[in-house]
N, C-alpha and C positions, 0 to 999 in steps of 0.2 A: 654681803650679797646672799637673797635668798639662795635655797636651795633649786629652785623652778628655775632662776634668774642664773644660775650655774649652769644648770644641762642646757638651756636654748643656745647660753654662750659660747659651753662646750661647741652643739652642734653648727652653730655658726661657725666657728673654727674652723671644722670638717670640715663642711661643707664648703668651703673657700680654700683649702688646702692644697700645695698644689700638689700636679700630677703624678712630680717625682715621687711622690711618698707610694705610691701604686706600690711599689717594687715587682719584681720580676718571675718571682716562684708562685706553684699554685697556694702555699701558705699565704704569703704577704698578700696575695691577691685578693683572697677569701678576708682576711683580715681588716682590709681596706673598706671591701664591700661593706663587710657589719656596719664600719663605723661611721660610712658617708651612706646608707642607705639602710639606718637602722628602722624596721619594719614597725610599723602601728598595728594593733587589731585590737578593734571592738567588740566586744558580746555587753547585749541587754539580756541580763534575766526578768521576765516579766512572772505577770501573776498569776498567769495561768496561760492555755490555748483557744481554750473557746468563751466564744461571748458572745453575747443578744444586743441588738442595737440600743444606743445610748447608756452602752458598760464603758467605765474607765478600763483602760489598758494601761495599768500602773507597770513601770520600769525601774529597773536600776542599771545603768550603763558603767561598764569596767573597759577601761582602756588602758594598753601594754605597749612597751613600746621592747625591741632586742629578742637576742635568741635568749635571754633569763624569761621573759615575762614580766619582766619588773612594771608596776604602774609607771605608766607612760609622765614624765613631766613635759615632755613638747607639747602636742595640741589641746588645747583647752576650750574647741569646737568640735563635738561629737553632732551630726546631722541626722536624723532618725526619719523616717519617713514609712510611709502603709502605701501599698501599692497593691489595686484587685489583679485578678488573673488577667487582665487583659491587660496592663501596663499602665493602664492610669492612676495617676497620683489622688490620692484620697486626704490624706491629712501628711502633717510635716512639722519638724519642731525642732529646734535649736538647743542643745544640751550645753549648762557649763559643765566642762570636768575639771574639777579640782583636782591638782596629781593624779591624772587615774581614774575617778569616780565621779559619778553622777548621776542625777534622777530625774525623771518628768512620766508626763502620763498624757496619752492621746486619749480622748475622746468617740469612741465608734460611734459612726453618724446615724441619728436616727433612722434616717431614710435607707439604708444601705442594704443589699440584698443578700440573700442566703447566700456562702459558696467560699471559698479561698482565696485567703489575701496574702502577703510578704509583709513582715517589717523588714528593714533596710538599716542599717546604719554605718557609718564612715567619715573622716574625717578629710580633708581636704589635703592633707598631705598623702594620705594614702591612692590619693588621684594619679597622684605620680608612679604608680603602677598596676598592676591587671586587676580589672574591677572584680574579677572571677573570686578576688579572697575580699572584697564586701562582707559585712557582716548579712544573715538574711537568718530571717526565723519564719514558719508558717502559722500563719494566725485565721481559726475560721469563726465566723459570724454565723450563725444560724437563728433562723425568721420561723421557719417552722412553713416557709411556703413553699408550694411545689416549685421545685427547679427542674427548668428542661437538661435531661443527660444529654451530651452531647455525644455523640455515635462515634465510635472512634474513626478516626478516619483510616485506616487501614489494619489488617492483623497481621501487617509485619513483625517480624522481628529481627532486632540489628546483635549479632552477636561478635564481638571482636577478641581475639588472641594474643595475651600476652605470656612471653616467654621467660621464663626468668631470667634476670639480666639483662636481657633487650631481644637477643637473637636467637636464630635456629641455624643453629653450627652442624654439619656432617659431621659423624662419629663422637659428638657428646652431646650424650644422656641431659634432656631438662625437662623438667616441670614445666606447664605450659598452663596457665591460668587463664579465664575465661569469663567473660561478661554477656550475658543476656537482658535485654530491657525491651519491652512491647514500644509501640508508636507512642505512647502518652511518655516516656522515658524510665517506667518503673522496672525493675527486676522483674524476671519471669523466671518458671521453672521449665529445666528443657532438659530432654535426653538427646543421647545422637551417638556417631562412630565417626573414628577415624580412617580412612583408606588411604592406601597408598596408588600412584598413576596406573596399577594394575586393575585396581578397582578392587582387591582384596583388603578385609578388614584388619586394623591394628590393633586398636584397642577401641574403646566406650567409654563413657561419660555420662553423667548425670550434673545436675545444679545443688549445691550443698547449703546455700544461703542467698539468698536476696537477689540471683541469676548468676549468682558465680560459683564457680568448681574448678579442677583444674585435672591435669591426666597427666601422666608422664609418655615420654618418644624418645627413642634413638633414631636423629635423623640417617638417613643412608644417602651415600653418595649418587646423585644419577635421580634422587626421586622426588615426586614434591607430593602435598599431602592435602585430601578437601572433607570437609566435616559435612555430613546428612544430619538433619536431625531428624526426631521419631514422628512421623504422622506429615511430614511438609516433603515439599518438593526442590525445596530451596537447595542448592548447594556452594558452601559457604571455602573459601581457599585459604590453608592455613599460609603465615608468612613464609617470605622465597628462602629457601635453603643457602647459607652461604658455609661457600669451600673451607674458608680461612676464618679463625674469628676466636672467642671467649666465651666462658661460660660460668656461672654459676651456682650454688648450690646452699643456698643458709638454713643451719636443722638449729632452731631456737631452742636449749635447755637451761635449768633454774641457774642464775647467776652467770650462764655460756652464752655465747655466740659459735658455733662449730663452721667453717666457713670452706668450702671446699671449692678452689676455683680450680679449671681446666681450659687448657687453648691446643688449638691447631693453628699453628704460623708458623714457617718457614725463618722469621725474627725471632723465633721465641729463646733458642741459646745466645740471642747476642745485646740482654740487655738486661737491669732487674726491670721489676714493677714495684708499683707504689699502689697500697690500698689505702682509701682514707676514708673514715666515720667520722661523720659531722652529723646534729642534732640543729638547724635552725641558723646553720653555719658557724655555730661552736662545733669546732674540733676534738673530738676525745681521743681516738686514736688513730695513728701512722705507722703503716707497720710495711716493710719490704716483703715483697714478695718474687720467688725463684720457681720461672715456670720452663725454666730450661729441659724438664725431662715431661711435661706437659699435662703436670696437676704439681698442685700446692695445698697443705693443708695448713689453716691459722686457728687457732680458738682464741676468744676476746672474752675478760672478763665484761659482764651487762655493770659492774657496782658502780661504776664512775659516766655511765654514758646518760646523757639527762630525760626525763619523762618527754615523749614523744615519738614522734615522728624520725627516724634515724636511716642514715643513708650512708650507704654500703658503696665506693665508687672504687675501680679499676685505671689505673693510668699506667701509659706505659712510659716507656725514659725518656720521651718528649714533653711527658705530663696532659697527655691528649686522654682523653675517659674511653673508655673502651667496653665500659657495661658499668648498668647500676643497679642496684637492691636495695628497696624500702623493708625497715622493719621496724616494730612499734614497742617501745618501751613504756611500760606502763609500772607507777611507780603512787604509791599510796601512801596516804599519813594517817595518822590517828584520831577518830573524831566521834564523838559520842554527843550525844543530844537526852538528855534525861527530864522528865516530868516532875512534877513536886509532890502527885499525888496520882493514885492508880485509878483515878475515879474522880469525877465533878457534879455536881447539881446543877442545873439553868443557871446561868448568870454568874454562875462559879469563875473566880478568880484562879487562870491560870499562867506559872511560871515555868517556864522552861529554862535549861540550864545546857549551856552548849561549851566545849572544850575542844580545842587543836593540841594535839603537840607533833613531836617524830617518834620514829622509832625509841629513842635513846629517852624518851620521855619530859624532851624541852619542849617551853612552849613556841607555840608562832602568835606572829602579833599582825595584824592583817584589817580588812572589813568587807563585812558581808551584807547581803539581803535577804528576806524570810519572806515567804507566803505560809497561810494558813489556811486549807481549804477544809469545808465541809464538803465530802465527796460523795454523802446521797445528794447534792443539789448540785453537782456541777460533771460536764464529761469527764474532766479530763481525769488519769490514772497519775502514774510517775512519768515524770518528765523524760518525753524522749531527745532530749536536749539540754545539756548544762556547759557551764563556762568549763568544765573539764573537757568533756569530750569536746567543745568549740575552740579550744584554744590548742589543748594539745593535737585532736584528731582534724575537725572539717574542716578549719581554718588555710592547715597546710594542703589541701587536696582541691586540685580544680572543678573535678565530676563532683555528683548528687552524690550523699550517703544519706540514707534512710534509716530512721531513728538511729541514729549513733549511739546512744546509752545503752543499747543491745549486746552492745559489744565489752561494756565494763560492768556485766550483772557476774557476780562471783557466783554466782549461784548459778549459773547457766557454765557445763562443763567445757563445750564445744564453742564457747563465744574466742576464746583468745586463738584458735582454730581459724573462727570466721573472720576475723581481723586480720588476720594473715593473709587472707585471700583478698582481703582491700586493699595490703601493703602492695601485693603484686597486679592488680589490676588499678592501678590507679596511677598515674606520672607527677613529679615533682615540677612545679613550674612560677616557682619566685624567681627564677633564673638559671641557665642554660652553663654549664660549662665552657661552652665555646664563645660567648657574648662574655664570661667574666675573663678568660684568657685573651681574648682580643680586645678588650677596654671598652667594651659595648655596654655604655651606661646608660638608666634613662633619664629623662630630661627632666629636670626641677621647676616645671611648668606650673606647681602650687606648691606654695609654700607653707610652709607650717603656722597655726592661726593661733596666738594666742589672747587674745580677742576678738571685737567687731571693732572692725573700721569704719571710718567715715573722712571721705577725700572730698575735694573739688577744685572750683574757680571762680574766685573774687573777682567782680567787673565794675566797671564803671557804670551809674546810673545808665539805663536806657542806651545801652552802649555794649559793641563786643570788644570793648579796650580793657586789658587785665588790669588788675592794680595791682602793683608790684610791692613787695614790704608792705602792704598792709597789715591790716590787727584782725583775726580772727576769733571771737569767742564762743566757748561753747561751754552751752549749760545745762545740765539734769537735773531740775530740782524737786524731781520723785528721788532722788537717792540720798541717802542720809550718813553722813554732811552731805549737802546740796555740793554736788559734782561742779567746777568752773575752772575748764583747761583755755589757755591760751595756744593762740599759734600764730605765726609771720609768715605771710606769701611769698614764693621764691620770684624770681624774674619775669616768670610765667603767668603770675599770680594765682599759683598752686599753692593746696595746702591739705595738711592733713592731719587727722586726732587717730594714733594708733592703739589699738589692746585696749579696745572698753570694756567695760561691765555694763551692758546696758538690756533692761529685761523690757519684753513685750508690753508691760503697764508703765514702763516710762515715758517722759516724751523731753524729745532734745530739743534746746532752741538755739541758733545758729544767729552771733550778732557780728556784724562788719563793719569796717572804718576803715579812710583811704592813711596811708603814708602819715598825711595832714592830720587826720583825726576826725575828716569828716564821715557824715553817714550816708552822703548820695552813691551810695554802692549797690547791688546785685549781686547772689549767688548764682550757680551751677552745681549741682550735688553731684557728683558719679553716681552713686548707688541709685538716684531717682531718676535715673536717662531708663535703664533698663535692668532689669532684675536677673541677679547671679544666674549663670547657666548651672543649672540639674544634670549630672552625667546619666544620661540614657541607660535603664535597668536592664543587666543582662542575666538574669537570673537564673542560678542553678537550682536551687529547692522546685520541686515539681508540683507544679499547681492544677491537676485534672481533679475534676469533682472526686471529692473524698465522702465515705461511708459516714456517716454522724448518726453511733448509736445513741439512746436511751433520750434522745432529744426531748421529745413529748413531755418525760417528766422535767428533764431541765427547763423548759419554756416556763411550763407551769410556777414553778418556785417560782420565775422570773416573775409572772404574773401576780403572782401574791404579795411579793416584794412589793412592787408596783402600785398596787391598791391600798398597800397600808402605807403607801407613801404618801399617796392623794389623798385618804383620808386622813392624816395629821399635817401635813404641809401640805394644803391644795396647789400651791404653787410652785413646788418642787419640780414637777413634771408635766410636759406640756409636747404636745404634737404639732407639728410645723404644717400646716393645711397650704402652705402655699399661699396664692392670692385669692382672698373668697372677697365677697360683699358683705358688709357688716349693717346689717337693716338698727334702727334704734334711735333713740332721742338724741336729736343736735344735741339741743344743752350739755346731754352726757356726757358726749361723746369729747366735746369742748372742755369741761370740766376737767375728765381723766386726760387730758393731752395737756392743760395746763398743767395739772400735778406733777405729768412728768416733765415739764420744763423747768419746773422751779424744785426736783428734787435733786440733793446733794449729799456730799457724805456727810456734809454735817448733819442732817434735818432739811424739812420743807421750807424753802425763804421764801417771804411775804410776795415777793413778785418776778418776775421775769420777761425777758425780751428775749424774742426768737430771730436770730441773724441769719437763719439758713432756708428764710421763704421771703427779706425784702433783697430786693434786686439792686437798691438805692445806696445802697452795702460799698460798695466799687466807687462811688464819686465821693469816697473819702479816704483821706492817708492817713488817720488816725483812730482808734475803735473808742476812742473819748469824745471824739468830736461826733463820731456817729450817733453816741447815746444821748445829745444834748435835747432836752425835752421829752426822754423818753420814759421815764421814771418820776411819777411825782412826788414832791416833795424833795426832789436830789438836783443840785444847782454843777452842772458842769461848766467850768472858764476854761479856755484854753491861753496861755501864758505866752509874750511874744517871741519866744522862741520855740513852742509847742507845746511846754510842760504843762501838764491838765492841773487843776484843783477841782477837789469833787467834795459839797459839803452835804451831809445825808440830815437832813433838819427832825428832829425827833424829841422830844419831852421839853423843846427849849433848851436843850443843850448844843451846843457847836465842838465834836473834838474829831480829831483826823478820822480819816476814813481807814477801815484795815479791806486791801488790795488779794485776794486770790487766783492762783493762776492753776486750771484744774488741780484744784482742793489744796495748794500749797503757796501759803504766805508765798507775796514778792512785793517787788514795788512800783509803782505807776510808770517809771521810764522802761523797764523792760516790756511791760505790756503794749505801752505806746509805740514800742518798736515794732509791734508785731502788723501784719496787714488786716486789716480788719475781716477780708477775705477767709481768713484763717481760723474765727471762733464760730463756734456754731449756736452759741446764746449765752446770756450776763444776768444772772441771777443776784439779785437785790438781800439783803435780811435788815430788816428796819423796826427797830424799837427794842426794850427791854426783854420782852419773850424773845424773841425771836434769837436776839445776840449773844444774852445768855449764857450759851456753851462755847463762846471765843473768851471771857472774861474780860479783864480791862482791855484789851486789845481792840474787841470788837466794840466800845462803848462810842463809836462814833460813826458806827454801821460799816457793813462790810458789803465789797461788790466781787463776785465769783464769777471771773470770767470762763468758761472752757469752750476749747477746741475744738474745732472738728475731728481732729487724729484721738483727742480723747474718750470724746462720744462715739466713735467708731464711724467715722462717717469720712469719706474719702476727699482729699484735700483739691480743689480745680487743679487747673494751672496757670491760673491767673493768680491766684494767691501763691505762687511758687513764683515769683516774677517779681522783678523789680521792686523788694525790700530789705532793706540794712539787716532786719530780725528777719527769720524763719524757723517754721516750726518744719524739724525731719522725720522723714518716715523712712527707716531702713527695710531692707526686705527681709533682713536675717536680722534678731534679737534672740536673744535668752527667753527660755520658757517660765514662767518664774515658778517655783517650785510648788505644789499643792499637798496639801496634809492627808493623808488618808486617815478617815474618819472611822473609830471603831466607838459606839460605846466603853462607858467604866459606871460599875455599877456597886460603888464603892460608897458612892452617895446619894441616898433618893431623891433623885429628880422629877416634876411633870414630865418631864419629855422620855420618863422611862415607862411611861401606861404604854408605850406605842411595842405591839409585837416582833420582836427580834427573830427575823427570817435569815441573816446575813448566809451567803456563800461564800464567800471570805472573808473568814472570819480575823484573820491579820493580815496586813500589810507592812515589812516595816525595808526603810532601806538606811545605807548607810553605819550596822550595826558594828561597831568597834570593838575586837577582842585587845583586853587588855595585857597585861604585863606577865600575865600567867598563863595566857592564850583563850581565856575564857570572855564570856557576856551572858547577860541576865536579861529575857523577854518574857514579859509580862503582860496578859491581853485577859480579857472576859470571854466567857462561854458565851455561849447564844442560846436561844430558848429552847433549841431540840437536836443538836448536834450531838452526833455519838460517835462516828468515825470520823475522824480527821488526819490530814496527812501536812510535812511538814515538807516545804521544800525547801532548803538552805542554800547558799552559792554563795562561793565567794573568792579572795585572794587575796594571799598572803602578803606582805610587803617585801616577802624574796622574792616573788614573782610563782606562787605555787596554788595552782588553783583547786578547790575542793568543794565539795556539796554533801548534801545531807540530806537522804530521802528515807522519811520513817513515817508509820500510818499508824495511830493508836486508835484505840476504843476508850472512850472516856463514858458512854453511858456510869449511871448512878450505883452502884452495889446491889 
């Protein structure tokens, strides 16, 4: 049993487990949850942020699954999708992940206008709970044309109060943390004061980072408290004072935790307490607590609590929470990225050399993806976004954090400060204490996908009667071996091919027979009734028009790119004009539209027939009998049982025909299955030249049938009707992977006269440190690049995610 083919069957277990196994303590509870509700998250690192219409938006998607991080072995459908500020879907893609990992790249649509977009991504298991932890990155397009600002619609400001721990207790002392954000939902800077019901000042306040600060209060009994801020009239009510209650107090030092809880309750000598840290609902420490004379002091080593997100919880001897505290463990490994040379020439061959290990100097063994930008020709700076901060920090957190990488610049003294003030203004909401003590689970409403499905119902000809025990087959013969799964109809005359591999350039075809073995049968597909519901985007990244410096020169490079593209591949690049009138010679015009009916992968064949402008198409159940007389020199019979012969007459010789079904050998009875309905034209190759590149194979002429779902062209539903054979169109396939193209200039090429403008200048995904912890990336310089920056991402196979941002100068000596 593979390893992949272990953990689904593990979670299948789980998941089916019965209830007894819950047990009854907040341990066993917590424990249960991990393991029947172990949590997915996606991050794509992409290759940048900004991009000009008709840029690839190259990815690498990394999928987790558990409170380690480990790559995920359950779903192996990652969903990606672009979505503009206004919530319309723009492009969308289907990702295989391999344990964990995978790659694809959108397309930004020519047409598409300056302004702020989301990528999206998530798996279908992760539906089964709050869309809020979605993966989402911002991604802007910039046109270079005017955009109208939109006025904000008010100069509100929403500022709200959070207390450390939860509440505001009379007679203990707390820190009280504060978020400020304008109407568009970004961070604002605000001063203000505290008053008390007398209307006498307490203290003041200012904003320390991104709208948030925080002030200290000792609430007093009898009072309550409302905040002014400086220059507004607004007056804002801090939370209601309660009599009775807990408190907290966490002072973070190197390797400490210093934890100072306090309560006012009348319970408080008559019972212990339980504090408990968990990391992602790994447990690290349990420790009692005695608040009988009404404080407690704990210190907690930080060496054993894991990188993250860490939560601080209060229970009393019913095991009921009674206050919580976020705190952020951030925890680093070792990682160097080294050049081969301090200096390059144009065209110059460079090697990079990149190393993980830990402290103690082992290595880690993991994989990662690389960008390579030239940063005079492109906005972006260092990524305000990586699988680190996405995994460890935004992931876990429902509200917007703005650039997140802000907070892990070592070099900035005040960031692990400002981080602190996210821990407290920000609430935990994978799940609620009182929902996991009362068995409030959610519902496994999507299951986890480890491929594409395809279901339906076998009928009787011209008939809504099922056919029961039937013979279902299905075949991919773009995949290599040619793909051919069986299946048998249940009672119902249901059936179904589970966990495909099946990518966007293949095409299925679906063959039926009754019980008997006959073929007067009819499909139903599922997937072709109606296409998968899309979960509705509720997006927390903030999408109001964004500032886009130094644009003018970024366009330009684009434009020079662009030129030198048309001039060495004129047909590289092309503008969509929509529908225009095309004035010009018939002949011509006839000419180029026959070329493209008779062109194929192999070369131009001598002739061709067009099935998707005669109408006559329908009054035949066979796509052999239709072509009878249509090709000359090619004799088609049809056999008394239907079996076609088809002799292709050329030099005086007679040998079989060789049969293709968009561009892949078959044989004449599968074709014959199909509705005629279903091809969109049958392309001839006749004589010596022409056969040529099939070899003995073709020496007795070859007929290239394809499809409509081939040619892109959308199937009736009359050709979905009433045939034994079908060809399927699912709405969800695999993307199939694409190469990013970089020059090597290792060998003189014609195609190296052409000027090398690139702004990214690598792309690689997938890169595999090996046994030592290390990998070797090897790319070409470009004609004029002198600063370049290096963006690394990646995770470990423990589940430990890292990146690498370094900007060198490679100019020439």
């Amino acid at each position: 049993m593979t390893q992949k083919l272990f953990f689904v069957w593990l979670l299948t277990f789980l998941l089916n487990s019965i209830h007894g196994q819950k047990g009854t303590s907040l341990q066993e509870k917590l424990d249960f949850y991990n393991q029947e509700y172990p949590q997915e998250k996606v991050y794509l690192h992409t290759d940048r942020k900004y991009y000009a219409p008709g840029e690839p938006i190259w990815f690498q998607s990394y999928l987790t699954a558990g409170y380690l991080h480990e790559p995920s072995p359950f779903s192996a459908n990652v969903y990606v999708e672009l979505y503009s500020d206004t919530d319309s879907l723009v492009a969308e893609k289907l990702i295989f992940s391999e344990t964990g990992f995978g790659q694809g790249v959108i397309d930004v649509p020519q047409q598409l206008r300056e302004g702020n977009y989301v990528l999206r991504a998530y798996t279908n298991w992760m539906r089964n709970f709050d869309q809020n932890f979605f993966f989402e990155k911002p991604i802007v397009v910039v046109t270079g044309a005017e955009v109208e600002r939109k006025a904000s619609a008010s100069n509100n400001i929403d500022i709200q109060f959070f207390p450390e721990g939860g509440n505001l207790v009379v007679g203990i002392p707390a820190k009280v943390g504060f978020k400020a954000i304008n109407s568009s939902g970004k961070g604002i800077y605000v001063e203000g004061e505290v008053y008390n019901s007398a209307g006498t000042k307490v203290t003041s306040f200012d904003t320390q980072h991104d709208g948030m600060g925080l002030f200290t209060l000792l609430p007093l009994a009898g009072e309550s408290y409302t905040v002014k801020l400086t220059g507004r009239n607004e007056v804002y009510a801090l939370p209601k004072l309660a009599n009775e209650g807990y408190g907290i107090e966490v002072i973070q030092r190197p390797n400490q935790l210093r934890l100072i809880f306090r309560a006012k309750s009348g319970n408080a000598s008559k019972g212990k307490y339980k504090v408990l840290l968990h990391t992602r609902g790994l447990v690290s420490h349990t420790i009692e607590v005695d608040l009988s004379k009404g404080e407690a002091l704990g210190m907690i080593s930080t060496d054993e609590i894991p990188a993250g997100i860490s939560h601080i919880t209060l229970f009393d001897e019913n095991e009921r929470p009674l206050l919580e505290r976020l705190v952020f463990m951030d925890r680093s490994i070792e990682t160097s990225l080294v050049l081969d040379k301090p200096s390059y020439n144009p065209r110059e061959k460079l090697t990079a050399k990149i190393k993980l290990t830990d402290i103690n100097g082992d290595p880690f063994r993991g994989k990662m993806s690389m960008s390579v930008l030239d940063i005079d020709k492109v906005i972006d700076g260092s990524p305000e976004q990586t699988i680190y901060s996405a995994l460890l920090l935004s992931s876990d957190l429902k509200g917007y954090v703005d650039n997140p990488m802000y907070y892990f610049n070592t070099e900035n003294t005040v960031a692990k400060k400002h981080l602190d003030l996210v821990m407290m203004t920000h609430g935990w909401s994978r799940f609620v204490w009182d929902d996991l003590m009362n068995d409030n689970y959610p519902q496994f409403d999507f299951p986890v996908e480890l491929g594409v499905s395809l279901a339906g119902t076998l009928f009787k000809e011209f008939s809504t009667k099922t056919e029961s025990s039937g013979q279902v087959t299905l075949v991919n013969n773009r995949s290599f071996p040619p793909l051919i799964l069986e299946a048998e109809t249940d009672k119902d005359g249901r059936f179904s091919f589970q966990n495909l591999m099946v990518y966007n350039t293949d095409n299925l075809l679906l063959k039926g027979k009754s019980a008997k073995g006959a073929e007067n049968v009819r499909f139903e597909v599922d997937t072709l009734k109606e296409r998968l519901a899309t979960p509705k985007p509720i997006f927390k990244s903030i999408l109001g028009q964004e500032v886009v410096l130094e644009k003018e020169e970024f366009l330009q490079f684009k434009k020079e790119r662009d030129m030198i593209e048309r001039a060495f591949n004129p047909d590289s690049l092309f503008t969509d004009l929509g529908t225009v009138t095309v004035e010009g010679s018939k002949l011509q015009i006839e000419r180029e539209d026959k070329r493209k009916k008779e062109k194929t992968a192999y070369g131009t064949g001598t002739s061709a027939f067009d099935f998707t402008e005669w109408s006559a198409t329908g009054a035949y159940t066979n796509i052999f009998s239709a072509l009878v007389g249509k090709f000359p020199g090619v004799t088609v019979r049809m056999g008394p049982t239907g079996e076609p012969t088809v002799v292709i007459r050329a030099g005086g010789f007679t040998y079989p025909a060789l049969f293709l079904l968009d561009d892949i050998p078959t044989d004449a009875a599968l074709i014959s299955g199909l509705s005629p309905l279903s091809f969109s034209r049958v392309v001839l190759f006749k004589g010596f030249a022409a056969t040529a590149i099939f070899g003995d194979a073709g020496k007795g002429g070859v007929m290239a049938f394809y499809t409509k779902s081939a040619d892109g062209l959308s199937l009736s539903p009359e050709a979905l009707k009433n045939s034994s054979t079908m060809i399927v169109e699912l709405p969800y396939t695999y993307d199939q992977p694409r190469e990013f193209y970089a020059p090597k200039y290792d060998v003189q090429k014609p195609e190296d006269a052409k000027p090398d403008k690139r702004a990214v200048l690598h792309w690689q995904t997938l890169i595999e440190l090996d046994e030592n912890g290390e990998a070797t990336i090897e790319f070409w310089n470009s004609d004029d690049a002198k600063n370049i920056m290096f963006d690394v991402q990646g995770l470990t196979y423990s589940g430990i995610p890292f990146f690498i941002n370094k900007t060198y100068f490679i100019g020439r000596d």
